[in-house]
C-alpha positions as CSV (number, residue, x, y, z in Angstrom):
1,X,-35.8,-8.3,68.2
2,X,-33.2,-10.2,65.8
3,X,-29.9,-9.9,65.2
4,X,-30.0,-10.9,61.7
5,X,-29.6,-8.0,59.2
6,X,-30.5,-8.1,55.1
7,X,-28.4,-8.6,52.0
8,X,-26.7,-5.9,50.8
9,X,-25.4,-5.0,47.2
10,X,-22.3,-5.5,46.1
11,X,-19.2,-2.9,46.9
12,X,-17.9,-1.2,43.5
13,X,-15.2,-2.6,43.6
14,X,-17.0,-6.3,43.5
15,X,-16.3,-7.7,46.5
16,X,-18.9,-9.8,47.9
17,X,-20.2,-7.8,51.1
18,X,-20.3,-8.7,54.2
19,X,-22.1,-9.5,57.8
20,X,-19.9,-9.8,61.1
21,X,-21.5,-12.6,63.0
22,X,-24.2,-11.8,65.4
23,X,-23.9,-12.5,69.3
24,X,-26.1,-15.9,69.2
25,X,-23.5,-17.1,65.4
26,X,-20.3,-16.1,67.3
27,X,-21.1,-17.9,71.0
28,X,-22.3,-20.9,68.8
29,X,-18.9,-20.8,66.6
30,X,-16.7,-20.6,69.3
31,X,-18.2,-23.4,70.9
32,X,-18.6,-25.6,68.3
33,X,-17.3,-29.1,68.6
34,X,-17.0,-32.3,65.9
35,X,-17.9,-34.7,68.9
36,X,-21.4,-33.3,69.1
37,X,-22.6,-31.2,66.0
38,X,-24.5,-27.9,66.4
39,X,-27.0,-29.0,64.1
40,X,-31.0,-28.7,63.7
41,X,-32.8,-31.3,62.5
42,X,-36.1,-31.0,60.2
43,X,-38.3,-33.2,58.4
44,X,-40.8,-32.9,56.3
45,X,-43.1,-35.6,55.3
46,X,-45.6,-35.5,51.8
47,X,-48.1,-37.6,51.2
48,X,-46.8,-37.7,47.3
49,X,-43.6,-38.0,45.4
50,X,-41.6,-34.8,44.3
51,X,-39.8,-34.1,41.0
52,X,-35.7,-33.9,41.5
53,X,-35.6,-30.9,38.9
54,X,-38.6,-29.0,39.8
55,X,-37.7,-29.7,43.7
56,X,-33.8,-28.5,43.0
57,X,-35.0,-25.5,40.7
58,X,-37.5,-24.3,43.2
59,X,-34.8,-24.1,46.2
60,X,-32.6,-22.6,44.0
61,X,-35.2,-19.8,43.5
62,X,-35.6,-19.9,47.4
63,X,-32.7,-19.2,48.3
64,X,-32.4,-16.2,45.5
65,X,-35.3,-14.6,47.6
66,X,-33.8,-14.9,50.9
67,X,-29.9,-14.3,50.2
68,X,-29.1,-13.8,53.9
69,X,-29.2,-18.0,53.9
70,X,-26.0,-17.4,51.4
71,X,-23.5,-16.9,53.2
72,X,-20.8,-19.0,54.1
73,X,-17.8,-18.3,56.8
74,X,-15.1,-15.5,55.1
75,X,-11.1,-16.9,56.1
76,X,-10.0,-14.8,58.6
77,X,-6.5,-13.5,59.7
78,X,-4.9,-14.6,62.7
79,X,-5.4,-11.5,64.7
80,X,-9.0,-10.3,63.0
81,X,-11.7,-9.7,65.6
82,X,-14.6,-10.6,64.3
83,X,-15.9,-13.4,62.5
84,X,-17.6,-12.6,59.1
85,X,-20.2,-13.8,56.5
86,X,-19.8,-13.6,53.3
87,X,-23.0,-13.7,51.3
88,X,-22.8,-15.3,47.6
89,X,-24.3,-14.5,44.7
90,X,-25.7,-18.1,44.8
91,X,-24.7,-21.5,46.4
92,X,-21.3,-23.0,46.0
93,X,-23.1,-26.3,45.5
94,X,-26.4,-27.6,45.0
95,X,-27.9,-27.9,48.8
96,X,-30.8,-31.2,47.5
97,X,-29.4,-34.6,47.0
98,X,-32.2,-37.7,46.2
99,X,-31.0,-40.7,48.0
100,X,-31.1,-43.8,46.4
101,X,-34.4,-45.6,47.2
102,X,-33.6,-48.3,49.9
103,X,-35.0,-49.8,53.2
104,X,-33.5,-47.9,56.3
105,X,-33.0,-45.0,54.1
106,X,-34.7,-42.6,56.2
107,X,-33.1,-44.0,59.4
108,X,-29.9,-43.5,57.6
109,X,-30.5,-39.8,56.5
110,X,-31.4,-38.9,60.3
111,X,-28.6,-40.0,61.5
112,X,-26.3,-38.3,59.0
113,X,-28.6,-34.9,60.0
114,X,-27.0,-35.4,64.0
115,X,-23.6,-36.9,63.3
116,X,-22.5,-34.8,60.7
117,X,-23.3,-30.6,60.2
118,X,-22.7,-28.5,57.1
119,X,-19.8,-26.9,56.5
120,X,-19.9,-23.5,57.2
121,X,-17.2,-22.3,54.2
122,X,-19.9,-23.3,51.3
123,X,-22.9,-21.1,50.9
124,X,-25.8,-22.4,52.0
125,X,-24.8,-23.7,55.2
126,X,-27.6,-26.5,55.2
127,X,-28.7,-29.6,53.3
128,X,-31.7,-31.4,51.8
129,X,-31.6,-34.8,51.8
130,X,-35.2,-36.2,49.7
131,X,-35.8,-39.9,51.4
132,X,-37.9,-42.5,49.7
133,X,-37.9,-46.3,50.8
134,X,-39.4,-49.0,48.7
135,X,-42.8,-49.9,49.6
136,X,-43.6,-46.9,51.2
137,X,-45.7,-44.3,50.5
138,X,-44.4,-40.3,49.8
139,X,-41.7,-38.9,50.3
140,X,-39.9,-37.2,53.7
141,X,-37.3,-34.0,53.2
142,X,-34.5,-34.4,55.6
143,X,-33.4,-30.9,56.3
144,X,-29.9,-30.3,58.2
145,X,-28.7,-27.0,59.5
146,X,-25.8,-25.1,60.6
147,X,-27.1,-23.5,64.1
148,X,-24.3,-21.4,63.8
149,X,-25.5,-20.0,60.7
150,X,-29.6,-20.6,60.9
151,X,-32.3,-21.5,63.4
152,X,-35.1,-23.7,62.2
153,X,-38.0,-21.3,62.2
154,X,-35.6,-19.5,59.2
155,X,-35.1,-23.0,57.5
156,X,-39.0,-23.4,57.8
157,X,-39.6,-20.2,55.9
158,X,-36.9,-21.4,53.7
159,X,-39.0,-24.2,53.0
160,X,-42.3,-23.0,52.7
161,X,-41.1,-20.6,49.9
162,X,-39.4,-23.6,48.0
163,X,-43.2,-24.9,48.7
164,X,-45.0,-21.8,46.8
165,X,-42.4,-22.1,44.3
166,X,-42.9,-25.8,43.5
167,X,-46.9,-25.8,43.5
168,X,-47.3,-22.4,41.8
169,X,-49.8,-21.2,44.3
170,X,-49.0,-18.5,46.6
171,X,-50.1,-18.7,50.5
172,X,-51.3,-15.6,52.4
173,X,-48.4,-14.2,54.9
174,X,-49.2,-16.3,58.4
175,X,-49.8,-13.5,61.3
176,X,-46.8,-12.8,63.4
177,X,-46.5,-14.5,67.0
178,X,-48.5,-12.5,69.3
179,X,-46.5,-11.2,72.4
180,X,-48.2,-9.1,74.9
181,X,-47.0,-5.7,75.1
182,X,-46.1,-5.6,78.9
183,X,-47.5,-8.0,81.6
184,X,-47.2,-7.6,85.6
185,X,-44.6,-9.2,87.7
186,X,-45.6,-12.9,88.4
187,X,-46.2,-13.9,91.8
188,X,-43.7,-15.7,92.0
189,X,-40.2,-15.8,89.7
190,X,-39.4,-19.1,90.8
191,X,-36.0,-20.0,92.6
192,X,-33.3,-17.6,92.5
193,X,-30.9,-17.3,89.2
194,X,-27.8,-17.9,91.0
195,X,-29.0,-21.2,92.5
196,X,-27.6,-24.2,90.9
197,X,-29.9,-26.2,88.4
198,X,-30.8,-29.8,88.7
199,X,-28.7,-31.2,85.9
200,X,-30.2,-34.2,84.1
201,X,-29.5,-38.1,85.5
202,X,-26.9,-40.4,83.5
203,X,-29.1,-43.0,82.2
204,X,-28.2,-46.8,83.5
205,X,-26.1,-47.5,80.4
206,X,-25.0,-44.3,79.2
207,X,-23.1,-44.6,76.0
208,X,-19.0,-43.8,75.3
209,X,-19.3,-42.4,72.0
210,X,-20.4,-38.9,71.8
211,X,-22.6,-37.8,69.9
212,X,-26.5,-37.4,69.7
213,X,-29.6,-39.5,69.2
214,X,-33.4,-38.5,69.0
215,X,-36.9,-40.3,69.4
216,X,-39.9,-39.0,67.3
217,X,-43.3,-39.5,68.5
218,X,-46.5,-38.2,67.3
219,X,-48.9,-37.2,69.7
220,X,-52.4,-35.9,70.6
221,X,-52.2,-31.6,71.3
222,X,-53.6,-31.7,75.1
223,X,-57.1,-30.1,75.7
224,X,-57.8,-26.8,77.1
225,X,-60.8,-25.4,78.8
226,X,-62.1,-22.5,76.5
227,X,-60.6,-19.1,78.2
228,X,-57.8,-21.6,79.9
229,X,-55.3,-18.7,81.0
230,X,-52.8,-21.1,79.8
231,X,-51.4,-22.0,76.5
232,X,-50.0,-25.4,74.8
233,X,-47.0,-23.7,75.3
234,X,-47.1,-24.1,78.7
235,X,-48.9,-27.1,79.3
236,X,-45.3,-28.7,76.7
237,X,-43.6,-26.6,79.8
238,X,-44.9,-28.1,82.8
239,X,-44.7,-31.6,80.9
240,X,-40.7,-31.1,80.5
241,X,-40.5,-30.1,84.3
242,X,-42.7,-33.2,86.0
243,X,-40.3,-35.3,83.6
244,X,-37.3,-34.4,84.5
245,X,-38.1,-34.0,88.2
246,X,-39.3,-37.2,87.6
247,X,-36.3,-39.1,85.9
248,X,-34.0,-37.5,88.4
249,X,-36.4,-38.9,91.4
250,X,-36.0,-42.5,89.8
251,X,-32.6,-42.2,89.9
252,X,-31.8,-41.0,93.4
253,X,-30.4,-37.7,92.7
254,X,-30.9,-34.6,95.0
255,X,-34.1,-32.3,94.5
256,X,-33.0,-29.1,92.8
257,X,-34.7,-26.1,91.3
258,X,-35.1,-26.4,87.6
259,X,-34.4,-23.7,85.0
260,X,-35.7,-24.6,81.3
261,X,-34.8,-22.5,78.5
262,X,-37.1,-21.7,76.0
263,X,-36.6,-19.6,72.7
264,X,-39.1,-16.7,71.8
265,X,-39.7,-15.7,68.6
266,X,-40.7,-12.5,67.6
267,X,-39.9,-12.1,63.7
268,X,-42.8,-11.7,60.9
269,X,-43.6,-15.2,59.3
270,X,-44.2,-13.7,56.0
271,X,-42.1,-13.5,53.4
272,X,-39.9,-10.6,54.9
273,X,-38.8,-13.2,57.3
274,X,-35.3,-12.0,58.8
275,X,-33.5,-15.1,58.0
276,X,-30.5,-16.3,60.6
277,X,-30.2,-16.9,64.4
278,X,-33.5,-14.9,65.6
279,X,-34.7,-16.3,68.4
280,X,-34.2,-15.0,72.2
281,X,-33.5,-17.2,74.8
282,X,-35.6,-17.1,78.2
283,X,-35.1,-19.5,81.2
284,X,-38.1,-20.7,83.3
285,X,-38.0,-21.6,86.7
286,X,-39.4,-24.1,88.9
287,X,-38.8,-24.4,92.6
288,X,-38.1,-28.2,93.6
289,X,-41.1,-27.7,95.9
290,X,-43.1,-27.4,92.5
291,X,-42.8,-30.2,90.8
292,X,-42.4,-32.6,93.9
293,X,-44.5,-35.7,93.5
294,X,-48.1,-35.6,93.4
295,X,-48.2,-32.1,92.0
296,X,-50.7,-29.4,91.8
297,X,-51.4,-29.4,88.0
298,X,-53.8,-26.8,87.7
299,X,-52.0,-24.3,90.3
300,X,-48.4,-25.2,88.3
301,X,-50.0,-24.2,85.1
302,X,-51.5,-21.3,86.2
303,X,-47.8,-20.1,87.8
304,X,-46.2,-21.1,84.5
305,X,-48.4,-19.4,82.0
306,X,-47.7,-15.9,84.7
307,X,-44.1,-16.6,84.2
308,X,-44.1,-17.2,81.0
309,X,-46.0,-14.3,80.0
310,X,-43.3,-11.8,82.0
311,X,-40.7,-12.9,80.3
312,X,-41.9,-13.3,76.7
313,X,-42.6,-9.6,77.3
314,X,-39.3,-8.3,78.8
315,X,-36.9,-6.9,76.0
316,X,-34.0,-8.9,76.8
317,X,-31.0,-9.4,74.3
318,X,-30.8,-12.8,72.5
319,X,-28.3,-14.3,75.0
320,X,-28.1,-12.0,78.0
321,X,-26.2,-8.9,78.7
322,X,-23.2,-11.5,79.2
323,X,-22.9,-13.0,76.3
324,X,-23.3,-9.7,74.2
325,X,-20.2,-8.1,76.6
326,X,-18.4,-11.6,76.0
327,X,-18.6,-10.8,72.0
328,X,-17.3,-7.3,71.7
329,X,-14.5,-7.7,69.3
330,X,-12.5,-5.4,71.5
331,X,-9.5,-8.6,71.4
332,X,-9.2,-11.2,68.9
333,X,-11.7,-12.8,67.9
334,X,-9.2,-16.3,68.5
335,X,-8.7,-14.7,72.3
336,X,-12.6,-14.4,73.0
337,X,-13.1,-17.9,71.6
338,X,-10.7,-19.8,74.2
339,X,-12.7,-17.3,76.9
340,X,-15.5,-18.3,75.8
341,X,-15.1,-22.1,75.7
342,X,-13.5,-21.8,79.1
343,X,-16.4,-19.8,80.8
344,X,-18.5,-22.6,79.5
345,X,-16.6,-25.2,81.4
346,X,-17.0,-23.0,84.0
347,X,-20.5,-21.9,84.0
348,X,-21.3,-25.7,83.4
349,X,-23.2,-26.2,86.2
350,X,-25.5,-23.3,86.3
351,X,-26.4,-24.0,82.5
352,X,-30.0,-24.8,82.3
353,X,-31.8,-28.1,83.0
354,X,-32.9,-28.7,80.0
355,X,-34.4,-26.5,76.7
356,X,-38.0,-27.2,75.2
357,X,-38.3,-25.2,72.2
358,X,-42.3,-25.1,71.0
359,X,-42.6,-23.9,67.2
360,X,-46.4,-24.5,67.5
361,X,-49.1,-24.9,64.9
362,X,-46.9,-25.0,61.7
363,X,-47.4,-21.4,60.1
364,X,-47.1,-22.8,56.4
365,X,-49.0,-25.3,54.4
366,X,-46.2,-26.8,52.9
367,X,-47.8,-27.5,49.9
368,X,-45.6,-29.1,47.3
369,X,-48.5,-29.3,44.4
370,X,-49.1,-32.7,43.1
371,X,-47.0,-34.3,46.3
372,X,-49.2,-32.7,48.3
373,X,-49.1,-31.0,51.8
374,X,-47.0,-31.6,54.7
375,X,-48.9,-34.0,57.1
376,X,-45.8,-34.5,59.7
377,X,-43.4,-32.3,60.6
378,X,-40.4,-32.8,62.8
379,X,-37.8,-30.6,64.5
380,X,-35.2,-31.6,66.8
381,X,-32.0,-29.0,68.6
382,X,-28.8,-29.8,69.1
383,X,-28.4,-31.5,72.7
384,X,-24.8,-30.7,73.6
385,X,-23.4,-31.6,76.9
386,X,-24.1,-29.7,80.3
387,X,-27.6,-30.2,79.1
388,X,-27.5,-33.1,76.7
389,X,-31.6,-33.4,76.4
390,X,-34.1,-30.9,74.3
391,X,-37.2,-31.2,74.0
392,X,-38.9,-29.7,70.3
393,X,-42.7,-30.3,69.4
394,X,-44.0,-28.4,66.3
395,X,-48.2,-29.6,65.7
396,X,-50.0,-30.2,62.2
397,X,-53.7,-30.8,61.9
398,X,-54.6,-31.5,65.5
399,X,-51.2,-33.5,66.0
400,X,-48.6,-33.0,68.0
401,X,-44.8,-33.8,66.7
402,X,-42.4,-34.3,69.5
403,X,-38.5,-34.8,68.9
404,X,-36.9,-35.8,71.8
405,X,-32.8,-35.3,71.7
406,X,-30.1,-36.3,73.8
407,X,-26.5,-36.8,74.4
408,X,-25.4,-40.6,74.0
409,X,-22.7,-40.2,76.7
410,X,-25.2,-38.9,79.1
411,X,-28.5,-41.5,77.9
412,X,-29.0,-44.7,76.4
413,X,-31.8,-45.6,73.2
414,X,-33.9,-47.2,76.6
415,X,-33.6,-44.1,78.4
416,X,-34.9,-42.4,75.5
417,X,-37.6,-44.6,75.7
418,X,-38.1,-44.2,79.1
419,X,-38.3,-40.4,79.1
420,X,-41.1,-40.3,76.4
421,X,-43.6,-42.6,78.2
422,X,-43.1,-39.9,81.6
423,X,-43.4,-37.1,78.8
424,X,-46.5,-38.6,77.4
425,X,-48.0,-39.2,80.9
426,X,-47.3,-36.2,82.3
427,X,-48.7,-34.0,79.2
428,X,-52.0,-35.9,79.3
429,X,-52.2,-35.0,83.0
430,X,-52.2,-31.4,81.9
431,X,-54.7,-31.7,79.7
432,X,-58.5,-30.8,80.6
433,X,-59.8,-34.3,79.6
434,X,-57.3,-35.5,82.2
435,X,-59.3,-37.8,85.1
C-alpha cells in the first residue's frame, strides 16, 4: 500500500497537473519546523571519481523517468483545503552541486544535509551534494531530502537509475520485499497501546541549540543460526530496545513499556518504483519486564520476530486511522494545520520511544561505471523532538551501516557516543556467535 500516485499529462489547457498531498506529506507539512528540519540524509560512497557533466546529465535523465520526484509545493489560497503538488516538466534548478575539494568537506556537507532542508517550492525537492577531500580516495554523494515530499527508499531508486544511466549497463529489477500474506496473533502484543511510553533520558550536557546531529558507524551484520525464525530485522529491533532500556537505567529514570516505530515497505524496487512518502508505519512493543536487565535474548527475539511478523502483515493505513480522519480536507487546510500541531503537543507523550528504520541489504548496485560501485551506504531520519533519537542501518557486502540521529537539545556528541557502544554490545549479544 502507497499513497503516492503517477504523473499525469498535462490538462488542455496547459496547466501543469496536479497531486493533493498524501496523508504521511500533509501530517509532515503541517508539522514542519526550521528549528529541526524534516530531512533524510543519504550517502553514497564510490571507490572512484565521477564526471560533473555525465553525473549532472544522468540525474537529469533520472528524474525525466520518475517525474512524480518533480513536484514542488503549488501557492495556495488562504481558505484552500488541501495542499497540492505541482509536478514540472523538469527541475527548476539543477539538484547536483561539486563542492570545492577541501579538508572537512564532507563533515561540512553532512551537516548542511541536517541543518538545512530543500525548499519545497522548487522542483525536485532534494539535493546532491558530490564531496571530495584532498588526499583521499573517491568520492561520497551527499544526498538531502524533503521528507515531506520523499522517503529515502524513493531517493534510493532515484539513485540507482542515475547509476544505470551513468555506467550504461542496465541492472535486473531487485525482487520486491517479501511480506507474509497473513500470520497468527502473537502470543503476546506487548503492553497496552494506551500505556504511556518510556521517553528517551536527556543526556548529562544536553545542548541549547536545536537542531540535529548523527554518528555513522560501520558494523559487522550479526549471525544467525540457519532456519533462525528471526530476521536482522529483528535482531536491529531488540538491539534498539536493550539500548534504550538501558540508557534510561543509567540515568535513573522509571521503567516503562517501550513502543518503537518501524516503517514497512511494501512498493516494487524495480523501476516502476512509486516514488514519494510510501512507507507504513508500525509500532512494536516491549513490556518493561522484557528488556529488564540480564535479559532473555533468545526468548526476546523469538517474541519480536512473532510480533513483527503480525504486524508487517496487518493492512493498516500509512499513519493510522487517526491521522487519515485528521487530513480530510473537510476545513482549511490552515485550520487542520494548527489542529494538527496542537494534537501533537498533546499526544507528546504517548509518541513512540524511539524509530529504527532497517532498509536492509541495499537492493541496487550502485554502479557508477568507471567510479565504481557503492561500497558504503548511509541513511539517517529526521529525529524531531518527543522522540529526538532514530536509529537507520542499511548493509552492503556483509557490512552493516548504522546512522545514529538525535536531537541536540535532548543529547550531547558524548551521549552519541555513548549510545553506540550499548548499541554495538547489545547487537553482538543477539547474534549466534554471541558467548
Amino acid at each position: 500500500m502507497t499513497a503516492v500516485q503517477p504523473a499525469r499529462p498535462h490538462t488542455a489547457a496547459g496547466r501543469l497537473p496536479r497531486v493533493p498531498f498524501p496523508v504521511v506529506d500533509e501530517v509532515d507539512r503541517h508539522c514542519a519546523q526550521d528549528a529541526e528540519p524534516s530531512t533524510v540524509h543519504i550517502e553514497v560512497h564510490l571507490p572512484g571519481r565521477v564526471e560533473e557533466d555525465r553525473l549532472r546529465a544522468a540525474f537529469t535523465a533520472s528524474l525525466a523517468r520518475h517525474p512524480r520526484a518533480l513536484m514542488r509545493e503549488r501557492p495556495r489560497g488562504r481558505f484552500a483545503r488541501r495542499y497540492e503538488w505541482e509536478l514540472t516538466e523538469g527541475p527548476d534548478r539543477d539538484p547536483v552541486t561539486f563542492r570545492p575539494a577541501a579538508p572537512g568537506a564532507l563533515d561540512r556537507a553532512r551537516a548542511d544535509s541536517l541543518g538545512s532542508a530543500p525548499p519545497l517550492t522548487l522542483s525536485p525537492p532534494l539535493r546532491v551534494d558530490v564531496v571530495e577531500e584532498p588526499g583521499r580516495e573517491g568520492c561520497v554523494l551527499v544526498f538531502t531530502v524533503h521528507h515531506t515530499a520523499l522517503d529515502g527508499p524513493a531517493c534510493l531508486r532515484l539513485a540507482a537509475t542515475a547509476a544505470e544511466i551513468y555506467s550504461g549497463r542496465s541492472v535486473p529489477p531487485p525482487p520486491a520485499p517479501a511480506r507474509p500474506a497473513s500470520a497468527p496473533p502473537p502470543r503476546s502484543t506487548g503492553p497496552a497501546a494506551l500505556a504511556r511510553p518510556a521517553r528517551v533520558a536527556a543526556g548529562s550536557t544536553p545542548g541549547t541549540v536545536p537542531g540535529n546531529a548523527q554518528l555513522l558507524a560501520e558494523l559487522p551484520v550479526p549471525r544467525r543460526e540457519s532456519g533462525a525464525p528471526y530476521t536482522v530485522n529483528d535482531q536491529l529491533m531488540v538491539a534498539t530496545a536493550l539500548t534504550v532500556a538501558d540508557w534510561n537505567r543509567q540515568r535513573g529514570a522509571g521503567e516503562r513499556p517501550l513502543r518503537i516505530t518501524m516503517p514497512v515497505d511494501d512498493r516494487t524496487r524495480g523501476p516502476r518504483m512509486p516514488i514519494g512518502n510510501g512507507t507504513r508505519l508500525v509500532e512494536v512493543g516491549f513490556g518493561a519486564a522484557e528488556v529488564a536487565s540480564g535479559a532473555d535474548i533468545p526468548a526476546l527475539l523469538r517474541l519480536t520476530a512473532e510480533r513483527t511478523r503480525a504486524l508487517k502483515a496487518e493492512p493498516r493505513p500509512q499513519l493510522g486511522r487517526s491521522a487519515a480522519l485528521l487530513t480530510t480536507p473537510l476545513l482549511p487546510v490552515a485550520t487542520r494545520a494548527a489542529y494538527t500541531r496542537g494534537l501533537r503537543v498533546l499526544a507528546g507523550p504517548w509518541t513512540s520511544t524511539t524509530l529504527l528504520s532497517n532498509v536492509g541489504r541495499v537492493p541496487y548496485p550502485l554502479d557508477f561505471g568507471e567510479a565504481g560501485r557503492s561500497r558504503a551506504l548511509w541513511m539517517s531520519a529526521p529525529a524531531r523532538l518527543p522522540r529526538g533519537l532514530t536509529f537507520t542501518t542499511a548493509s552492503t557486502d556483509g557490512r552493516l551501516h548504522l546512522a545514529l540521529r538525535w536531537s541536540r537539545t535532548l543529547l550531547s556528541d558524548e551521549d552519541g557516543g555513548a549510545l553506540l557502544a550499548l548499541f554495538t554490545r547489545h547487537l553482538a549479544a543477539t547474534s549466534s556467535e554471541a558467548p
